[in-house]
TORTORMAR-199622 format. One record per residue (C-alpha): x, y, z; residue in one letter. Coordinates in steps of 0.1 Angstrom, whole numbers, plus 5000, padded with zeros to 4 digits. Each point is the difference from the previous one (the first is absolute). Layout:
N
XYZA/...
***
This chain:
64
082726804711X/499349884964X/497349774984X/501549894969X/497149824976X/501549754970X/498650064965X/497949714994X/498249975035X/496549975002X/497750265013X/499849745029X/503349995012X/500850364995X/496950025024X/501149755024X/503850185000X/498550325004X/497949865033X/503049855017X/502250324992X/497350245021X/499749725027X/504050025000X/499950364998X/497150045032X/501949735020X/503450224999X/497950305004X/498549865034X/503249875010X/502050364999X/496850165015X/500149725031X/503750095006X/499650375000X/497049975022X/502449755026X/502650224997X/498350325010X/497249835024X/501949685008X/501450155032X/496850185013X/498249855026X/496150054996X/497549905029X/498149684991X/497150135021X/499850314978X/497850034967X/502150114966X/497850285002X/501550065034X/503349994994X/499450234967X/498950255018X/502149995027X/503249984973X/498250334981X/500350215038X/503049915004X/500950174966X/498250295007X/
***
């Protein structure tokens, strides 16, 4: 990705370009890291009665 800035822009609208480019950026950042999640957690039922603290340490035994 590229943030091209013209000559005579104001301080203001390089500013404003520069803004939209990292909210760009974060929202295609967020997007990739919500489809790697899906595709490696997607398909693993967790227990709604069960705490994330729970299931962490249930997932770390496993490993072990």
């Amino acid at each position: 990705m590229t943030l091209v800035l013209e000559k005579n822009s104001t301080d203001k609208e390089n500013q404003d370009k520069i803004l939209a480019f990292i909210e760009i950026k974060k929202k295609k950042q967020q997007e990739e890291k919500k489809a790697i999640i899906e595709k490696t957690f997607g398909k693993v039922p967790f227990d709604d009665n069960k705490t994330a603290l729970e299931i962490q340490k249930e997932m770390r035994d496993e490993w072990s």
